[in-house]
Every structure is written in C-alpha cells, then in structure tokens.
mmCIF entry with sequence, helices, sheets and N, C-alpha, C, O atoms, coordinates in Angstrom:
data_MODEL
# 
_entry.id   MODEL 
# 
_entity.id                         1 
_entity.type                       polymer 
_entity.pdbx_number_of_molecules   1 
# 
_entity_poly.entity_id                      1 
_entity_poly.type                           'polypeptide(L)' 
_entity_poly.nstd_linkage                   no 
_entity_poly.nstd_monomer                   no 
_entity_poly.pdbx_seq_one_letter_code       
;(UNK)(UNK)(UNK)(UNK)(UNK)(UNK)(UNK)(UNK)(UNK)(UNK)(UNK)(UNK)(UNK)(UNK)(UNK)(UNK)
(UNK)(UNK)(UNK)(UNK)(UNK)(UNK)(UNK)(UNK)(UNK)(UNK)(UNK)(UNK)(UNK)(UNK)(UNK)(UNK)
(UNK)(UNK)(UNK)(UNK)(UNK)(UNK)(UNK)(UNK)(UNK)(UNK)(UNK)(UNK)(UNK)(UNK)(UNK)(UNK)
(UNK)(UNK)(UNK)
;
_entity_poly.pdbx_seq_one_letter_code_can   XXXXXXXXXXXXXXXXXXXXXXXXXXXXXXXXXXXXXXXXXXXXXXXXXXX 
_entity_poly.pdbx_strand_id                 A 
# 
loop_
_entity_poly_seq.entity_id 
_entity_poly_seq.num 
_entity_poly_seq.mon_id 
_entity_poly_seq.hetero 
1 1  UNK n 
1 2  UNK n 
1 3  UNK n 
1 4  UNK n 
1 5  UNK n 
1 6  UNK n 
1 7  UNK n 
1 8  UNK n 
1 9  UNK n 
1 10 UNK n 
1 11 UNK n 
1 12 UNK n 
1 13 UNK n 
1 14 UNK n 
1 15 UNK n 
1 16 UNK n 
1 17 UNK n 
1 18 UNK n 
1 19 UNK n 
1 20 UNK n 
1 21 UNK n 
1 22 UNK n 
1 23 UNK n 
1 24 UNK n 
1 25 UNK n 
1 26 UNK n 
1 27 UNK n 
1 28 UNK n 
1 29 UNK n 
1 30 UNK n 
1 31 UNK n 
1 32 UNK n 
1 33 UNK n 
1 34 UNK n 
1 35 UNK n 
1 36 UNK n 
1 37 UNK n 
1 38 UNK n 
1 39 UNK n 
1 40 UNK n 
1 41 UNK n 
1 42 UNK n 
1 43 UNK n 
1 44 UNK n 
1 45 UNK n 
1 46 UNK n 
1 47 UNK n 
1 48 UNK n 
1 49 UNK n 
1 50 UNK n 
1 51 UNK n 
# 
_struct_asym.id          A 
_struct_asym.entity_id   1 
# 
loop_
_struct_conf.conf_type_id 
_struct_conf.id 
_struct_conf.pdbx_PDB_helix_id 
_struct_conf.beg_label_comp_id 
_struct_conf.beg_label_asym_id 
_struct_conf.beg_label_seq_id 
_struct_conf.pdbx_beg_PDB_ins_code 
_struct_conf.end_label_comp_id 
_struct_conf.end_label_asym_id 
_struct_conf.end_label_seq_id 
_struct_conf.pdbx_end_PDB_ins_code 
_struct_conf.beg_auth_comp_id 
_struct_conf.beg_auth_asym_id 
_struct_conf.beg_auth_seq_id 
_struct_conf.end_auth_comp_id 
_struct_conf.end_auth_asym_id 
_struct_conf.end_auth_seq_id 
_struct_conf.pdbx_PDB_helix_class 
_struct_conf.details 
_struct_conf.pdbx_PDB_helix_length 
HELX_P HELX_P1 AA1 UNK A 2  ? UNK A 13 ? UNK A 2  UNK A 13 1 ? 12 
HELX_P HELX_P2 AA2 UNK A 17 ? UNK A 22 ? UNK A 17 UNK A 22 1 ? 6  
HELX_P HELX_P3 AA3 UNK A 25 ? UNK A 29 ? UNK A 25 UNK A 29 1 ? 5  
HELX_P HELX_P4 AA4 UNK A 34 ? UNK A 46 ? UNK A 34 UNK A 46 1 ? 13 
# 
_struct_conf_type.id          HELX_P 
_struct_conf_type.criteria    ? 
_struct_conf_type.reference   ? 
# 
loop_
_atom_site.group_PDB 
_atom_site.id 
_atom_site.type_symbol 
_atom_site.label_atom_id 
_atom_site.label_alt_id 
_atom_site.label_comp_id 
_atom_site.label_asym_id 
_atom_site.label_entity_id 
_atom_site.label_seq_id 
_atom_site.pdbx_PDB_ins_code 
_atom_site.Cartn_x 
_atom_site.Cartn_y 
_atom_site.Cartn_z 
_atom_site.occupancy 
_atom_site.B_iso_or_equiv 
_atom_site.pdbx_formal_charge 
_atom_site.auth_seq_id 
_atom_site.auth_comp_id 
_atom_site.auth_asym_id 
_atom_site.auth_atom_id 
_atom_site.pdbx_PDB_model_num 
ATOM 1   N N  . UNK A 1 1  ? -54.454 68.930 28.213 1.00 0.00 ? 1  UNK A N  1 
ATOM 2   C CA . UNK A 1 1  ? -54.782 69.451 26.890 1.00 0.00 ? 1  UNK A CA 1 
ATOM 3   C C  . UNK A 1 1  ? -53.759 70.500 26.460 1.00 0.00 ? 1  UNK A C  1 
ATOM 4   O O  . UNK A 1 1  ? -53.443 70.541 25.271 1.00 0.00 ? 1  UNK A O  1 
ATOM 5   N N  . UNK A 1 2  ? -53.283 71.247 27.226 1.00 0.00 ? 2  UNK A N  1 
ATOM 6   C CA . UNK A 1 2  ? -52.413 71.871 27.146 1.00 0.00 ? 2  UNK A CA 1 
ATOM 7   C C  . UNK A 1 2  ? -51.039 71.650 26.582 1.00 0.00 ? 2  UNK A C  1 
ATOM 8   O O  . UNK A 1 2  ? -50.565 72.269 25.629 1.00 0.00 ? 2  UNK A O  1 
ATOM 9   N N  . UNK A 1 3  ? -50.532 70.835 27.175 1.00 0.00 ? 3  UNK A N  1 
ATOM 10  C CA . UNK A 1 3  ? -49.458 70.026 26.744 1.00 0.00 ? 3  UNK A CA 1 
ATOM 11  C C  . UNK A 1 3  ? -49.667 69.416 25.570 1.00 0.00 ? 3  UNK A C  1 
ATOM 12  O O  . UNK A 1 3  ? -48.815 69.618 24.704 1.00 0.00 ? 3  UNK A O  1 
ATOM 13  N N  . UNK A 1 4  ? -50.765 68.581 25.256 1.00 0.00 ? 4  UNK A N  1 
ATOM 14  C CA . UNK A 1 4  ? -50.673 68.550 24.044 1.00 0.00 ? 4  UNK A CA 1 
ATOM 15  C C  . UNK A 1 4  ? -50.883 69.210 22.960 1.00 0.00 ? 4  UNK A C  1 
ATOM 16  O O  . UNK A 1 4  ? -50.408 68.857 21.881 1.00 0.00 ? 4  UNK A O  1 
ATOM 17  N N  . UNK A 1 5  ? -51.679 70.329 23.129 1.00 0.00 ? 5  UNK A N  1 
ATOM 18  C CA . UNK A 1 5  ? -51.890 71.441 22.298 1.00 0.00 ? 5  UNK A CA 1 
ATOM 19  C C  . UNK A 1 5  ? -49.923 71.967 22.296 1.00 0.00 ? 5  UNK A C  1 
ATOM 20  O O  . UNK A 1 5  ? -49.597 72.430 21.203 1.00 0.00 ? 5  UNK A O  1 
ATOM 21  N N  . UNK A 1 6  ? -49.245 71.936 22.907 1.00 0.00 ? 6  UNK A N  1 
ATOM 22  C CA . UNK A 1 6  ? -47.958 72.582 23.107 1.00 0.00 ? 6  UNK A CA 1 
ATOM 23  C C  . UNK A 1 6  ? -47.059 71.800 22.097 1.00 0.00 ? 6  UNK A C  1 
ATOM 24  O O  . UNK A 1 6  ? -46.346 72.279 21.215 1.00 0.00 ? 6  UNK A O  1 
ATOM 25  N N  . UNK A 1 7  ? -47.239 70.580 22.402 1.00 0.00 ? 7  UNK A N  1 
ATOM 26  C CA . UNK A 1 7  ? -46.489 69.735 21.359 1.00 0.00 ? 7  UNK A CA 1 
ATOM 27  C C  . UNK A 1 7  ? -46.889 69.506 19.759 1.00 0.00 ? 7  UNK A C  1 
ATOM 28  O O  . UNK A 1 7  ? -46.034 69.288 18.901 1.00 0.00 ? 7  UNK A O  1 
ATOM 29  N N  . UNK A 1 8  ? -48.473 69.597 19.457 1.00 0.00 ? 8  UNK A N  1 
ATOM 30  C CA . UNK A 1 8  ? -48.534 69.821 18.327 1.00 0.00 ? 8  UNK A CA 1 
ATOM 31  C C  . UNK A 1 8  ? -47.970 71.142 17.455 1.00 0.00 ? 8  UNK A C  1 
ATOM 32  O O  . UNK A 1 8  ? -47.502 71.155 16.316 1.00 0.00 ? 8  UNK A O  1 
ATOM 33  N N  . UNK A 1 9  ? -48.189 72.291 18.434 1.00 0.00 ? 9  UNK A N  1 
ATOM 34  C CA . UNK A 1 9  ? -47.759 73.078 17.857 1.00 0.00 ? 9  UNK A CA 1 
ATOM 35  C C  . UNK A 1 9  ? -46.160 73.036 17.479 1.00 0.00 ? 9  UNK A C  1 
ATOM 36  O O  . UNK A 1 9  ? -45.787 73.539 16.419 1.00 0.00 ? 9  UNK A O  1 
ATOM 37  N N  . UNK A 1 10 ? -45.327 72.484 18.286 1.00 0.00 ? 10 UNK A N  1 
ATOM 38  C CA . UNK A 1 10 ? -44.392 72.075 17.803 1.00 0.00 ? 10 UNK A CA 1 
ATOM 39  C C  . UNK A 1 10 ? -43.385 71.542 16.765 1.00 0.00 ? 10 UNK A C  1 
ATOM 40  O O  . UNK A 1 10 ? -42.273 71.825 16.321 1.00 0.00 ? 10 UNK A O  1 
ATOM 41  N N  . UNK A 1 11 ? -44.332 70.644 16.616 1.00 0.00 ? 11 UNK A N  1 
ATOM 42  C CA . UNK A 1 11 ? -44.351 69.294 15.676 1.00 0.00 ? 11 UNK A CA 1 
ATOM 43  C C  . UNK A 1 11 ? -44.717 70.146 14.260 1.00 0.00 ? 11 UNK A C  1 
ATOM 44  O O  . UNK A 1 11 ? -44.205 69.975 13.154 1.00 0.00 ? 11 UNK A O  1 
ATOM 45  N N  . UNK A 1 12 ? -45.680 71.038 14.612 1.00 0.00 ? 12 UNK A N  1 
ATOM 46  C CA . UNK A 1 12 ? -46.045 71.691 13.256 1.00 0.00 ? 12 UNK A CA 1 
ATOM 47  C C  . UNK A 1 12 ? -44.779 72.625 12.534 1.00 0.00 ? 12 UNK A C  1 
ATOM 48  O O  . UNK A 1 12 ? -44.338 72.316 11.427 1.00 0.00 ? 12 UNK A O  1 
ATOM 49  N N  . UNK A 1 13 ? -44.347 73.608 13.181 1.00 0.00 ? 13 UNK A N  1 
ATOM 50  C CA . UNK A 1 13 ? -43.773 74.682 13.686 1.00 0.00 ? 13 UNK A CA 1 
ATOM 51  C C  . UNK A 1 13 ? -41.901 74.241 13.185 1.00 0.00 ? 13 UNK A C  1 
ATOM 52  O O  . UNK A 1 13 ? -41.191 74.784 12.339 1.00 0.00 ? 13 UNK A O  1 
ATOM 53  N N  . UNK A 1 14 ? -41.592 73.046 14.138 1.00 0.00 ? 14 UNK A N  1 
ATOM 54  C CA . UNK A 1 14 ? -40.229 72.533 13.716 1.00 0.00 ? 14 UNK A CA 1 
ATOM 55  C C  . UNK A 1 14 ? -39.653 71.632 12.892 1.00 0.00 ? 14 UNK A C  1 
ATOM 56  O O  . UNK A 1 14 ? -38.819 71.753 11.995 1.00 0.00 ? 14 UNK A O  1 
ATOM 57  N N  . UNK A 1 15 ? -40.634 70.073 13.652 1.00 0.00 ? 15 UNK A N  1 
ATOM 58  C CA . UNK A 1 15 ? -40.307 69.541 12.502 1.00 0.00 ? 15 UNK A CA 1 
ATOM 59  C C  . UNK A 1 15 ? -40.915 68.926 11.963 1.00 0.00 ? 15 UNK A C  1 
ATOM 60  O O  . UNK A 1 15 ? -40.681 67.718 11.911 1.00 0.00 ? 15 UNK A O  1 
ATOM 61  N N  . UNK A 1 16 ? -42.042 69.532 11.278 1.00 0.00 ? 16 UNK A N  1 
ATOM 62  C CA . UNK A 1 16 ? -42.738 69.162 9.999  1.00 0.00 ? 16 UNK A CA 1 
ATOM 63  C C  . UNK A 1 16 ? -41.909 70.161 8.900  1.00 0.00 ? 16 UNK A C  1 
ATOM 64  O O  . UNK A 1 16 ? -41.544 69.809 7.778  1.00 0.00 ? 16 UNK A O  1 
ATOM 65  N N  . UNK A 1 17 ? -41.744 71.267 9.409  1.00 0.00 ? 17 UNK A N  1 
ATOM 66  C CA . UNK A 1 17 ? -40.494 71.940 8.387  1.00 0.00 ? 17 UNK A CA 1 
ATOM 67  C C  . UNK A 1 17 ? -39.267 71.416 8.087  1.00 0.00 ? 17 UNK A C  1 
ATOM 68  O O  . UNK A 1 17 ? -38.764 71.269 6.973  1.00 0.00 ? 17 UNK A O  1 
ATOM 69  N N  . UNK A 1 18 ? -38.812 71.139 9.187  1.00 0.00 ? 18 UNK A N  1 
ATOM 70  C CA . UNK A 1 18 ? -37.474 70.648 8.956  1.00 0.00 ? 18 UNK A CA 1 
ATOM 71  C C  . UNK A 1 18 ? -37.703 69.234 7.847  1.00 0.00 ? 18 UNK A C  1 
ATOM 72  O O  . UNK A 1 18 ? -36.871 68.859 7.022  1.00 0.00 ? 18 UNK A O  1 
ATOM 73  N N  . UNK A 1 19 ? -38.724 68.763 8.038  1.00 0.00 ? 19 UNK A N  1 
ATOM 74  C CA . UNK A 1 19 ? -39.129 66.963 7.126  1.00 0.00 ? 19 UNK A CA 1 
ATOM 75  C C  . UNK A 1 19 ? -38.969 67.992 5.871  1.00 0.00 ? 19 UNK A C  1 
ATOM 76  O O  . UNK A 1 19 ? -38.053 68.002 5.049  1.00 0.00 ? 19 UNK A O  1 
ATOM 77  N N  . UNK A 1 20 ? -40.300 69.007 5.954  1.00 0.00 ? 20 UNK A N  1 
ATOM 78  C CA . UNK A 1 20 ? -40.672 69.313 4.362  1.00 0.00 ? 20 UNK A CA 1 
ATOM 79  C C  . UNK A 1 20 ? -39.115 69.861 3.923  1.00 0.00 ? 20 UNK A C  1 
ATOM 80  O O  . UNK A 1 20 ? -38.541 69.320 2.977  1.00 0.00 ? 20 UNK A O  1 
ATOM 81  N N  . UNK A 1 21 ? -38.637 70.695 4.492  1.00 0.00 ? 21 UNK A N  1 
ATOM 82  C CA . UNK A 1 21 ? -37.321 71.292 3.741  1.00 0.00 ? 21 UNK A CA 1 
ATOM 83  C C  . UNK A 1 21 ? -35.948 70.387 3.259  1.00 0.00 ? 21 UNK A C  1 
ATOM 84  O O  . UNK A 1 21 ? -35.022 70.675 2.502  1.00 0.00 ? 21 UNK A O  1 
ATOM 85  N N  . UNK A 1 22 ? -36.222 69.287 3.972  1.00 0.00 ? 22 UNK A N  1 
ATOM 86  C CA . UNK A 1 22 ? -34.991 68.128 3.406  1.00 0.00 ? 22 UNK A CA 1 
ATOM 87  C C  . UNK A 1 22 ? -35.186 66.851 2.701  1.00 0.00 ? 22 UNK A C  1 
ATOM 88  O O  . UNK A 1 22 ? -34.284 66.043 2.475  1.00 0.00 ? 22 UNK A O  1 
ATOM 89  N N  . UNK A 1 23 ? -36.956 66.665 2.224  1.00 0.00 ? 23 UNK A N  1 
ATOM 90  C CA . UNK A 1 23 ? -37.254 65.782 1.408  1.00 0.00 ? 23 UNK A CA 1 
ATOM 91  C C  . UNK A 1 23 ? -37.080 66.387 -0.168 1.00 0.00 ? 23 UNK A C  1 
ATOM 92  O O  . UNK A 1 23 ? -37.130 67.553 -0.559 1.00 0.00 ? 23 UNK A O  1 
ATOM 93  N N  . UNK A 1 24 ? -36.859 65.145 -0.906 1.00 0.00 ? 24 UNK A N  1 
ATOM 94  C CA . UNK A 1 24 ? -37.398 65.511 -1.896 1.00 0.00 ? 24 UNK A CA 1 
ATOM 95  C C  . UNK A 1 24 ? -38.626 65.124 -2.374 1.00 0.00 ? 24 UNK A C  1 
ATOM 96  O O  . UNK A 1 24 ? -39.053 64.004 -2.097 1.00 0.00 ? 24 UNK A O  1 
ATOM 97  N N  . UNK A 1 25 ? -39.607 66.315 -3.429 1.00 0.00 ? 25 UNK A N  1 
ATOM 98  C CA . UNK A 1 25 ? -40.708 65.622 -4.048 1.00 0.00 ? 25 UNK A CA 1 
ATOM 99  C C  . UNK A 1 25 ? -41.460 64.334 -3.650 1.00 0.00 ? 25 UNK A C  1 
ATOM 100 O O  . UNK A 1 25 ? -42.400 64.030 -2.916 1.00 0.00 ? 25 UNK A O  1 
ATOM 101 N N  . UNK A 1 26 ? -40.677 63.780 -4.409 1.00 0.00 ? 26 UNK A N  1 
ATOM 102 C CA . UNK A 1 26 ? -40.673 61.967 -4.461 1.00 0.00 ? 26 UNK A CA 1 
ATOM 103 C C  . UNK A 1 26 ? -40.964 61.239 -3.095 1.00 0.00 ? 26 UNK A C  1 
ATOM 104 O O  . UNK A 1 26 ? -41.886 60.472 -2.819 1.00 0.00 ? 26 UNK A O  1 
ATOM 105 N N  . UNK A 1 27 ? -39.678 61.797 -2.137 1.00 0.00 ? 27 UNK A N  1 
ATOM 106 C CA . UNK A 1 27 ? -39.855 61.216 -1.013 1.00 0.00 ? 27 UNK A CA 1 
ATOM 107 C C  . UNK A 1 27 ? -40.768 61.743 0.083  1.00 0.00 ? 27 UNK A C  1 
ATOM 108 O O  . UNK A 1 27 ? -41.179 61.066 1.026  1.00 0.00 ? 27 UNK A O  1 
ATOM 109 N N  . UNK A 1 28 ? -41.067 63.141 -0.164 1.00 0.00 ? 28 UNK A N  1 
ATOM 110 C CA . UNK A 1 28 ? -42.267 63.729 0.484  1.00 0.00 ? 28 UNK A CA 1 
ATOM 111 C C  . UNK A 1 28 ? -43.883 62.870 0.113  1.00 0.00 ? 28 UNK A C  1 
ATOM 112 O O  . UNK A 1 28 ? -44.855 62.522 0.783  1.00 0.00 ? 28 UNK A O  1 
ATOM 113 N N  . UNK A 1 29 ? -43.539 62.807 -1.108 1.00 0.00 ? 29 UNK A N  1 
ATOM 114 C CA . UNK A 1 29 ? -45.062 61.963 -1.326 1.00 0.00 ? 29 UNK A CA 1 
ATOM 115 C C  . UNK A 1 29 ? -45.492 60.559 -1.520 1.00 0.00 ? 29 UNK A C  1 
ATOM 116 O O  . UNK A 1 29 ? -46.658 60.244 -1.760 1.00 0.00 ? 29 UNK A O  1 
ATOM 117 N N  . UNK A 1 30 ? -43.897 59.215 -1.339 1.00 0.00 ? 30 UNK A N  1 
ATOM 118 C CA . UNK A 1 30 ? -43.898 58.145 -0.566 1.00 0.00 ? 30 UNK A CA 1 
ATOM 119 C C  . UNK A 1 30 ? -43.810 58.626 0.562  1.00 0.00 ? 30 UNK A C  1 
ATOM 120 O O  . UNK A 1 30 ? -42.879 57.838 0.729  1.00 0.00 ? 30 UNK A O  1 
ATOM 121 N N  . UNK A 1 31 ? -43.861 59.096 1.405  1.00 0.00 ? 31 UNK A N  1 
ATOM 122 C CA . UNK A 1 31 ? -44.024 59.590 2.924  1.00 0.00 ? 31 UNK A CA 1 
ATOM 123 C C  . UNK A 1 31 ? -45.467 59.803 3.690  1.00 0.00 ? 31 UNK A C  1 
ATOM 124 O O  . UNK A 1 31 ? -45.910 59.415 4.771  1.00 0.00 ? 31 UNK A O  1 
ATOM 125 N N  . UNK A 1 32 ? -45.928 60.512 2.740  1.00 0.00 ? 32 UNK A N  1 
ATOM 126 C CA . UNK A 1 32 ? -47.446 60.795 2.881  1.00 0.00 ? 32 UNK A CA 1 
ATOM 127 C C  . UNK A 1 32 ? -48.442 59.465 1.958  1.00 0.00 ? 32 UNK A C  1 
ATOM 128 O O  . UNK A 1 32 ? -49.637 59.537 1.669  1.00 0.00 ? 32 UNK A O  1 
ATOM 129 N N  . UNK A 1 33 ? -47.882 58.795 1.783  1.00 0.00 ? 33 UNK A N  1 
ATOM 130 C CA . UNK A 1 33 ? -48.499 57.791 1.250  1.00 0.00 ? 33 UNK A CA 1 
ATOM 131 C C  . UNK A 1 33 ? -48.507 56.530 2.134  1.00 0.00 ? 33 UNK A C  1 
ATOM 132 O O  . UNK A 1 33 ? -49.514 56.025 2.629  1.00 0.00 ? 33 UNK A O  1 
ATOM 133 N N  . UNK A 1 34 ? -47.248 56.098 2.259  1.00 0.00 ? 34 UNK A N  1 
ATOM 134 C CA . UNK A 1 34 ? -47.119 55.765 3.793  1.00 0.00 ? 34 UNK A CA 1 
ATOM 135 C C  . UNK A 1 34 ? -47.889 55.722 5.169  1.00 0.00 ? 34 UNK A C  1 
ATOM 136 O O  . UNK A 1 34 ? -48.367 54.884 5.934  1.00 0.00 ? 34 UNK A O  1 
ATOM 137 N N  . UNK A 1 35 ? -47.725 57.275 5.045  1.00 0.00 ? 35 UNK A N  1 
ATOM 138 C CA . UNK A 1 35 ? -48.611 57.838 6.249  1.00 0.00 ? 35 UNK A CA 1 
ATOM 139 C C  . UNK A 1 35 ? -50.146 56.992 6.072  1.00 0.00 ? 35 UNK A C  1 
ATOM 140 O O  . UNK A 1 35 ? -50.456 55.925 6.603  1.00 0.00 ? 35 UNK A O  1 
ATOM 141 N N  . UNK A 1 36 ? -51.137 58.017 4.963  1.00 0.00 ? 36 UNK A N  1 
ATOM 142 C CA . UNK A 1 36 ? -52.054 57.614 4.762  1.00 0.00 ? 36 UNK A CA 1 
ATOM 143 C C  . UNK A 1 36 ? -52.685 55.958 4.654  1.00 0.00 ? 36 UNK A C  1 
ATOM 144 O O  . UNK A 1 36 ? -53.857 55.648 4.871  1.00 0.00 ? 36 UNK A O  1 
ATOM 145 N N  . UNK A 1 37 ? -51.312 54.797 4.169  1.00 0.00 ? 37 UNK A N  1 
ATOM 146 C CA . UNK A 1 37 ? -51.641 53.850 4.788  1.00 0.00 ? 37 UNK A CA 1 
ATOM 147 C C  . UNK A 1 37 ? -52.011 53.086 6.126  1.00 0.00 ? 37 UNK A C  1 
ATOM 148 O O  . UNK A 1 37 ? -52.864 52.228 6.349  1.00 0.00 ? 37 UNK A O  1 
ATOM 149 N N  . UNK A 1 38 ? -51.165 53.637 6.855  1.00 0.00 ? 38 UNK A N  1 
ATOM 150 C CA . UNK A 1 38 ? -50.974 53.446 8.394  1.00 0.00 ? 38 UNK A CA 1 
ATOM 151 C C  . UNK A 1 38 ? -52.177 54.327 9.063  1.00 0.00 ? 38 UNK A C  1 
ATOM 152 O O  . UNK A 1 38 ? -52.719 54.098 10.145 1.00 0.00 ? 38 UNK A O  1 
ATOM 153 N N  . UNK A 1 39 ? -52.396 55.147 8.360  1.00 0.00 ? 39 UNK A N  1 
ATOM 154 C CA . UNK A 1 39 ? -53.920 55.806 8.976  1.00 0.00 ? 39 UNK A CA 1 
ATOM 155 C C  . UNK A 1 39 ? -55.473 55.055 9.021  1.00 0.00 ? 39 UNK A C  1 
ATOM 156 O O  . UNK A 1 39 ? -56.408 55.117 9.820  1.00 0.00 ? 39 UNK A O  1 
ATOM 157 N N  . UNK A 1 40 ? -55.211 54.230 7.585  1.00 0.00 ? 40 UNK A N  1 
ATOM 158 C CA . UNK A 1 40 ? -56.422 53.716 7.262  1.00 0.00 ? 40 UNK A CA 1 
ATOM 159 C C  . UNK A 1 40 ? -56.562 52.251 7.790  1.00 0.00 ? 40 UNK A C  1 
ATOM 160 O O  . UNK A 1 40 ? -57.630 51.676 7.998  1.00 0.00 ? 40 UNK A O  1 
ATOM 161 N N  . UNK A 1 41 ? -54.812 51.541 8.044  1.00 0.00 ? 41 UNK A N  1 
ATOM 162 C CA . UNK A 1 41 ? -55.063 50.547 8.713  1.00 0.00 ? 41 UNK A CA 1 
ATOM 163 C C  . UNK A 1 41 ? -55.842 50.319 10.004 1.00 0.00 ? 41 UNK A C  1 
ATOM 164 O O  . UNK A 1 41 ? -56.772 49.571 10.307 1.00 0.00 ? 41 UNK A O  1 
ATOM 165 N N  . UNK A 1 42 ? -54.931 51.483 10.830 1.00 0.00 ? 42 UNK A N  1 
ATOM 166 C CA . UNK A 1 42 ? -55.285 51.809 11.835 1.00 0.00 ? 42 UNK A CA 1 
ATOM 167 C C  . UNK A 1 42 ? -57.078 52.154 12.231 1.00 0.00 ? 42 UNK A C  1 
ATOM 168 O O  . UNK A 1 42 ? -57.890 51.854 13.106 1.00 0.00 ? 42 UNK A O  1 
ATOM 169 N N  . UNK A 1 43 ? -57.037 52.736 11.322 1.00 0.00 ? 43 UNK A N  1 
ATOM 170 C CA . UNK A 1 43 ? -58.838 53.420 11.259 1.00 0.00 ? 43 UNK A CA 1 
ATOM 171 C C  . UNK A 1 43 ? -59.719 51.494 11.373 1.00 0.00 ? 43 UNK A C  1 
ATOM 172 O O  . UNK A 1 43 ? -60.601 51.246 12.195 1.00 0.00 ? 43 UNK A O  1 
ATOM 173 N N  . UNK A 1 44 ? -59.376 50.835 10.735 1.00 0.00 ? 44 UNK A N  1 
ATOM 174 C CA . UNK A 1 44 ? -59.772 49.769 10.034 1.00 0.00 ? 44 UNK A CA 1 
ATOM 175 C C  . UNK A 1 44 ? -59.589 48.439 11.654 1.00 0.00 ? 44 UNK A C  1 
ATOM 176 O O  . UNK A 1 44 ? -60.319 47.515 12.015 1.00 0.00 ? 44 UNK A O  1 
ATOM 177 N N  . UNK A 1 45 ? -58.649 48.833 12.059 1.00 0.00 ? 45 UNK A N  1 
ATOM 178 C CA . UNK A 1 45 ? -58.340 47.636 13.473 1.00 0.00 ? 45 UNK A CA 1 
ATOM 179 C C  . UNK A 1 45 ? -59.644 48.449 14.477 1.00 0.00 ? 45 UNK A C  1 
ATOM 180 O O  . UNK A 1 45 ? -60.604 47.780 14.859 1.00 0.00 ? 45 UNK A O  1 
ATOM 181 N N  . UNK A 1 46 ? -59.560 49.480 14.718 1.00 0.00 ? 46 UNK A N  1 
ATOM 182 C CA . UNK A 1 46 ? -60.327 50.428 15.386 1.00 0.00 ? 46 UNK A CA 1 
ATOM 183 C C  . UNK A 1 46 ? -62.002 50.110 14.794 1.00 0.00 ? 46 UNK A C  1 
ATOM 184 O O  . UNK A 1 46 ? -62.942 50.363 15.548 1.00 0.00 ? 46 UNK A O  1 
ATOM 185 N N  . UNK A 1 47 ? -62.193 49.677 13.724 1.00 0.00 ? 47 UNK A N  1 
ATOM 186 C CA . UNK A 1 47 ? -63.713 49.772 13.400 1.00 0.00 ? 47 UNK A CA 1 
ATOM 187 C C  . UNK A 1 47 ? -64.151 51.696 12.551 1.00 0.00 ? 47 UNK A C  1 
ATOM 188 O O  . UNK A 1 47 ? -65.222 52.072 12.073 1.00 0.00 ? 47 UNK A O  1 
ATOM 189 N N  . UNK A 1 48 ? -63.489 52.081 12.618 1.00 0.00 ? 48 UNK A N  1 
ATOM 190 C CA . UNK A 1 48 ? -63.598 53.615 12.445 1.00 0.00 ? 48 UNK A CA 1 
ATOM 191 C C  . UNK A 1 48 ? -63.604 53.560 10.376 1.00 0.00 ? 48 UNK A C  1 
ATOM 192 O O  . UNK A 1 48 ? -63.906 54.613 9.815  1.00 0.00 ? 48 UNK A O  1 
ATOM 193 N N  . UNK A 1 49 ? -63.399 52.814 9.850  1.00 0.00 ? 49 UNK A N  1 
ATOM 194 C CA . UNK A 1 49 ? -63.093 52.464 8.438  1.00 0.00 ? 49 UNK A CA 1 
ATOM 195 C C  . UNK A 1 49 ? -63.570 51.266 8.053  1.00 0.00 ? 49 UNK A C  1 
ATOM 196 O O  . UNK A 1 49 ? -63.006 50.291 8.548  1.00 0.00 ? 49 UNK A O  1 
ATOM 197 N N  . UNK A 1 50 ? -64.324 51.103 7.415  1.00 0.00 ? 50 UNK A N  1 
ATOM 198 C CA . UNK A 1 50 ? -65.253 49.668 7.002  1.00 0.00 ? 50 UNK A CA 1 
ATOM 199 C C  . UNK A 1 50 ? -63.685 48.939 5.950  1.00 0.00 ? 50 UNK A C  1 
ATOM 200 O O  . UNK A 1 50 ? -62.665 49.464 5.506  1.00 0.00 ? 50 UNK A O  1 
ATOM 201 N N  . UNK A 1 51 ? -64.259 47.489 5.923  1.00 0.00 ? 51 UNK A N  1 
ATOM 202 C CA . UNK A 1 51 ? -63.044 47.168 5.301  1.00 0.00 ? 51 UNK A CA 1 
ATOM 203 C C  . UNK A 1 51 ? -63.431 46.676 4.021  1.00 0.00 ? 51 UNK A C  1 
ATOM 204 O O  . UNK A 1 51 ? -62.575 46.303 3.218  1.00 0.00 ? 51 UNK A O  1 
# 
C-alpha cells in the first residue's frame, strides 16, 4: 500500500503537472474525454456500469 500510495503521489505531484503545463485547452479536454471513455468502457467489461 505503501508503494502505491508513493507512486500516486507522484503521478500527482510530477506528471500530471508536467501533462497540465504543456497541453493546450483543447488537448487537455480531448484527453480527459478520452480518459473518461476508457473509464466507462472499462467500468462496463467489469459489470461495475450497466450498459
């Protein structure tokens, strides 16, 4: 748990900044759109998201 608590913080910390500071707008929010697809698919193979 540790370790992964270590790496999120990371991830938060480096480079989720480094993403946010070299996208633009646009591509920050096809990014997170993206994301949010692949979340819900995922949710959806899993049973966790009705389809």
């Amino acid at each position: 748990m540790d370790a992964v608590g270590d790496h999120m913080r990371q991830e938060e910390s480096t480079m989720f900044a480094a993403i946010r500071n070299n996208l633009s707008s646009q591509e920050s929010e096809q990014l997170a759109t993206q994301f949010k697809s692949a979340k819900t698919r995922i949710q959806q193979k899993m049973g966790v998201v009705s389809q």
